[in-house]
Every structure is written in structure tokens, then in C-alpha cells.
C-alpha positions in Angstrom: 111.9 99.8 88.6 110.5 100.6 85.7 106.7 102.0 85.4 106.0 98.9 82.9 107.4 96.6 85.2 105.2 98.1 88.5 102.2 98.1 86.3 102.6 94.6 85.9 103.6 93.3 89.6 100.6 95.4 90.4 98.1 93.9 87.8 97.7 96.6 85.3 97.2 95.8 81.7 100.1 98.6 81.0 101.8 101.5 82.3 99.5 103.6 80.5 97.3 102.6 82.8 99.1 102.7 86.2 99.8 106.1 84.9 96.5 107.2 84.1 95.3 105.3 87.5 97.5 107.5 89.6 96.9 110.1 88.5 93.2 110.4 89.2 94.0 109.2 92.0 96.6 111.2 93.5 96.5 114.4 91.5 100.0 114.1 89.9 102.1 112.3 87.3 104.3 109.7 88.4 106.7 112.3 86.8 105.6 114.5 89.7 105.5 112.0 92.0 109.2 111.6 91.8 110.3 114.4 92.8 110.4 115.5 96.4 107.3 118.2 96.2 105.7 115.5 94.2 106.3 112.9 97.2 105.4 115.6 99.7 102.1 116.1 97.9 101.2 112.3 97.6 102.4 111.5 101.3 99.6 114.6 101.9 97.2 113.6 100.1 97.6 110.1 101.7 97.5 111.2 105.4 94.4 113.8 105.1 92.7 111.2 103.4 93.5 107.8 105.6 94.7 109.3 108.9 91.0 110.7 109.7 90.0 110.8 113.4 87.9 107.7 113.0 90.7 105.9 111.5 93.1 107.1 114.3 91.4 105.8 117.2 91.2 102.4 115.8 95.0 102.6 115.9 94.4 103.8 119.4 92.5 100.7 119.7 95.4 98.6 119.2 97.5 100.2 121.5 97.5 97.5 124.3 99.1 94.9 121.2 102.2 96.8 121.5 104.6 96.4 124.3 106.7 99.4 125.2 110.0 99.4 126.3 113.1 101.9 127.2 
């Protein structure tokens, strides 16, 4: 897809902006983004910032919705 097209589905006024939007947010372009340090950045920056030990153990929390099987 195209970054004009994204910026739309996603409800930016252009891709200028999406641009511009992820990168403050993430630290790199969507140029950088693309490539596979660029992923391995963002999926980093993602995790230390989501996958906090308070955030985990709600997930723990939801362990019994989940049925386990072999």
C-alpha cells in the first residue's frame, strides 16, 4: 500500500502527516521502518514500551479465558 493510501484508511489529512506522526513516535522514517533493522527497532520500541510488568500480568489475568490443549 501506498503511504497516501494508509494515511487515509487511518484518518490522516496526508501522508505528510502519517509520516511526520511516526516518526515522533517511533523514532524512524517509514523509510527506516521498512527495512528489517528498521522493523526490529519499531517491534522494540513497541514491546519495552507496551509489554511493562503491569501490562503483563493483566494478560496473566486472562489466562483462565484460554483453554489449552495438546
Amino acid at each position: 500500500m501506498t503511504t497516501a493510501r494508509v494515511a487515509f484508511l487511518l484518518g490522516y489529512s496526508s501522508n505528510g502527516n502519517l509520516c511526520r506522526a511516526f516518526r515522533a513516535l517511533m523514532g524512524v522514517t517509514l523509510s527506516e521502518a521498512s527495512t528489517l533493522e528498521g522493523r526490529l527497532h519499531v517491534i522494540t520500541r513497541i514491546s519495552s514500551e507496551v509489554l511493562t510488568p503491569k501490562y503483563l500480568s493483566r494478560w496473566d489475568a486472562l489466562d483462565p479465558l484460554f483453554v489449552r490443549v495438546a
